[in-house]
TORGU-531515 format. One record per atom (N, C-alpha, C): residue in three letters; x, y, z. Coordinates in steps of 0.2 Angstrom, whole numbers, padded with zeros to 4 digits, always signed. Example, Ala and Ser with C-alpha at 12.3 -4.5 7.8 and 13.67 -1.06 7.14 Angstrom:
2
ALA+0066-0028+0039;ALA+0062-0022+0039;ALA+0066-0016+0039;SER+0064-0011+0035;SER+0068-0005+0036;SER+0064+0000+0039;
***
This chain:
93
UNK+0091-0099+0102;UNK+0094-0093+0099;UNK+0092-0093+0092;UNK+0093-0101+0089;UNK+0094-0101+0081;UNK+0085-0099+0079;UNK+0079-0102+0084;UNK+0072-0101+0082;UNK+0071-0093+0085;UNK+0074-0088+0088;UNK+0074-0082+0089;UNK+0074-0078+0082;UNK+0083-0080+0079;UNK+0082-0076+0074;UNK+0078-0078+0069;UNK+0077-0084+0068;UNK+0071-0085+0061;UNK+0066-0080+0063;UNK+0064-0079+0067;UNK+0057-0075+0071;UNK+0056-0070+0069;UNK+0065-0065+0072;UNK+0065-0059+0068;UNK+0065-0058+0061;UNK+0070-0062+0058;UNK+0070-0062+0050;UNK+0064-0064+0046;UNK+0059-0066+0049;UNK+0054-0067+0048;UNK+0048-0058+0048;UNK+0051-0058+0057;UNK+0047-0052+0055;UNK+0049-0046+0051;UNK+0057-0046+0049;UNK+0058-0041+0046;UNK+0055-0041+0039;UNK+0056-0047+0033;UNK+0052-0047+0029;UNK+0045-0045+0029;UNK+0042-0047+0033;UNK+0034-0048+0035;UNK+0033-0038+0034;UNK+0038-0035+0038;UNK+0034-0030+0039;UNK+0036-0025+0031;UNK+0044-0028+0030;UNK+0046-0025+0021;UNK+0039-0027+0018;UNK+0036-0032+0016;UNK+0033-0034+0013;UNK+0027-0029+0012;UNK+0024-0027+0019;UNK+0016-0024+0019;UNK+0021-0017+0015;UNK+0025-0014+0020;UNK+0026-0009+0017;UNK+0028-0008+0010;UNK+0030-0011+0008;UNK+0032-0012-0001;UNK+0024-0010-0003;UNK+0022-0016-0003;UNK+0017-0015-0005;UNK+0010-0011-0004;UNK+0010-0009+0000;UNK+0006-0002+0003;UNK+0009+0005+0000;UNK+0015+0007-0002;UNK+0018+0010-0007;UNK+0016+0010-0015;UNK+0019+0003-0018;UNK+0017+0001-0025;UNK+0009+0003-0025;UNK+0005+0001-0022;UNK-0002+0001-0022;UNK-0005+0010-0023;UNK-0001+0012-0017;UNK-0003+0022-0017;UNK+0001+0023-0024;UNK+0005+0022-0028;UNK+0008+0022-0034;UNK+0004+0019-0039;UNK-0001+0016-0037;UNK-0007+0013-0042;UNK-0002+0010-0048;UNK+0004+0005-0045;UNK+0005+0001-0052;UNK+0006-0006-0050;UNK+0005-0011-0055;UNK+0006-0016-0053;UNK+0011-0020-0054;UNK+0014-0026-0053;UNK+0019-0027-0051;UNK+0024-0027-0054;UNK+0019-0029-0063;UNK+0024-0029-0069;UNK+0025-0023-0071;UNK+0023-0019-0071;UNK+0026-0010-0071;UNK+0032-0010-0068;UNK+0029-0010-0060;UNK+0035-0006-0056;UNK+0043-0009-0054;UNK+0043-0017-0058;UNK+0048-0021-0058;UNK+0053-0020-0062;UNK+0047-0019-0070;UNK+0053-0015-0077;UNK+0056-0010-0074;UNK+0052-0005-0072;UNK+0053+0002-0071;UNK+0060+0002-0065;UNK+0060-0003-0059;UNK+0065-0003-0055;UNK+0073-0008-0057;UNK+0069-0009-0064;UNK+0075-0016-0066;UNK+0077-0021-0064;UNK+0071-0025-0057;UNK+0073-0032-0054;UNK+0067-0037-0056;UNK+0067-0041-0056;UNK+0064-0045-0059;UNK+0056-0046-0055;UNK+0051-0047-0060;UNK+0044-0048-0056;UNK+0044-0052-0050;UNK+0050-0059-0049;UNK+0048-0064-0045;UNK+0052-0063-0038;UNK+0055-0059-0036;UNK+0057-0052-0034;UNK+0053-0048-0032;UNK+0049-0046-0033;UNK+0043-0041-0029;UNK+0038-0045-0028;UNK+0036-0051-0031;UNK+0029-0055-0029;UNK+0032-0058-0023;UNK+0038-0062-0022;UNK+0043-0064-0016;UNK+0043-0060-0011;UNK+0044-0054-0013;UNK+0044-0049-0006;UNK+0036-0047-0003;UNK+0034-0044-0009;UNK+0026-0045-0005;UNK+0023-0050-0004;UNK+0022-0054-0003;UNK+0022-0061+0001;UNK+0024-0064+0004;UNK+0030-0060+0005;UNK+0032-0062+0011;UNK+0036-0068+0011;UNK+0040-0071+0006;UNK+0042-0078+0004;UNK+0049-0076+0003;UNK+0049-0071+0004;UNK+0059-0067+0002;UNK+0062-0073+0009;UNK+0067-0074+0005;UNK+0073-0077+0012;UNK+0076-0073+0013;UNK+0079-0070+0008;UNK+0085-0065+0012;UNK+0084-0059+0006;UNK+0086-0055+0007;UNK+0087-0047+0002;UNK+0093-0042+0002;UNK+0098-0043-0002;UNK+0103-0039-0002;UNK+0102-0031-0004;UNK+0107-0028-0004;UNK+0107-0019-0002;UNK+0104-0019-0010;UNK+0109-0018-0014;UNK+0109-0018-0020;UNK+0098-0018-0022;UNK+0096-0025-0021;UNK+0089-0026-0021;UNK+0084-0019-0018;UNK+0087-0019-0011;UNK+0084-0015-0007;UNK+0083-0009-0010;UNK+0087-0005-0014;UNK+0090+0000-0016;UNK+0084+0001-0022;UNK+0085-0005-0026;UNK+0081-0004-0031;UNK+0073-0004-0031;UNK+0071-0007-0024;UNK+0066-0008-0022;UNK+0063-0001-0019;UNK+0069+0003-0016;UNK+0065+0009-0013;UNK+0065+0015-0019;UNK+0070+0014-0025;UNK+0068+0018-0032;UNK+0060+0018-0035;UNK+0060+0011-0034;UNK+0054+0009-0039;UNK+0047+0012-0035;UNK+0050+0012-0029;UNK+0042+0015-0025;UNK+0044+0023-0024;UNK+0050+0026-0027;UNK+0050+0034-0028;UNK+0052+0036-0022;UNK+0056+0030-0017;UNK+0059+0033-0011;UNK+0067+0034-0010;UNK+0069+0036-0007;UNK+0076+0035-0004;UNK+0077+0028+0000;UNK+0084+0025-0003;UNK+0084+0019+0004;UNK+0082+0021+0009;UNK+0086+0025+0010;UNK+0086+0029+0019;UNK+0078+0028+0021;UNK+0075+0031+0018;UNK+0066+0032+0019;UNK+0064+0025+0020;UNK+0063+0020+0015;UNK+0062+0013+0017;UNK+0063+0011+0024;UNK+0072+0012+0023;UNK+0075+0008+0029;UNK+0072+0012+0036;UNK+0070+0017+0038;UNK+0066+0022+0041;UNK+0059+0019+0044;UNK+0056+0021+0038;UNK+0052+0017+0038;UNK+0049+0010+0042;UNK+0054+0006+0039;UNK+0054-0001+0042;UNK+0058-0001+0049;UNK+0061+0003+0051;UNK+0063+0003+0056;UNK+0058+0006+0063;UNK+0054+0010+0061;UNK+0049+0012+0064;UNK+0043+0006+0065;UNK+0043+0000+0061;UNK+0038-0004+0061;UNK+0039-0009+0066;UNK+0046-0010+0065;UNK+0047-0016+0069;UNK+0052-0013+0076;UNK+0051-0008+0078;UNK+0051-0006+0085;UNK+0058-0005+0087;UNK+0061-0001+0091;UNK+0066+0001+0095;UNK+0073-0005+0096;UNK+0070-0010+0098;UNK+0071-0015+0101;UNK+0074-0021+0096;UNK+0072-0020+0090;UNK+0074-0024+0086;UNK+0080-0022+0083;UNK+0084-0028+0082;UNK+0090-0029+0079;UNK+0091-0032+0076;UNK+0096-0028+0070;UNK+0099-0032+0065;UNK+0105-0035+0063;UNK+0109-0035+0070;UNK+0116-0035+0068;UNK+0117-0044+0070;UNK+0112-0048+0072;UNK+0112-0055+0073;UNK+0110-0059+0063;UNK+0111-0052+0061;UNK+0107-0057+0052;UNK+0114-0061+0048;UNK+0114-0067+0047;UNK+0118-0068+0043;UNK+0120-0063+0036;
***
């Protein structure tokens, strides 16, 4: 069970990640822009698009879907559709 949810938490990042930065990139800015411009710190979005994020709270979330000119809701949307019907989030620490 415990190497299950690393798996998902794994993929959940994994798929945040592309999408992040599949967004930031069609926004043609780079990291050090869209970090000031979202008020979280560069190591913070290098983190997430690589995929090296351990965990991510709302707050971040929030600011990360400003910074890419979305609504959370659209992210989280978004990323929901990535990782499929099937997956779930209510096992996350």
């Amino acid at each position: 069970m415990q190497e299950k949810l690393k798996v998902e938490k794994q993929n959940f990042i994994s798929e945040l990640s592309k999408i992040v930065k599949s967004h930031r990139i069609k926004l043609k800015k780079n990291i050090y822009s869209i970090s000031a411009e979202a008020s979280t710190p560069r190591s913070t979005w290098r983190d997430l698009e690589f995929g090296i994020s351990k965990n991510i709270n709302l707050s971040t979330f929030c600011k990360i879907a400003e910074g890419l000119e979305m609504k959370p809701w659209e992210l989280l949307k978004e990323l929901c559709d990535k990782l499929g019907e099937e997956y779930s989030f209510s096992d996350f620490d």
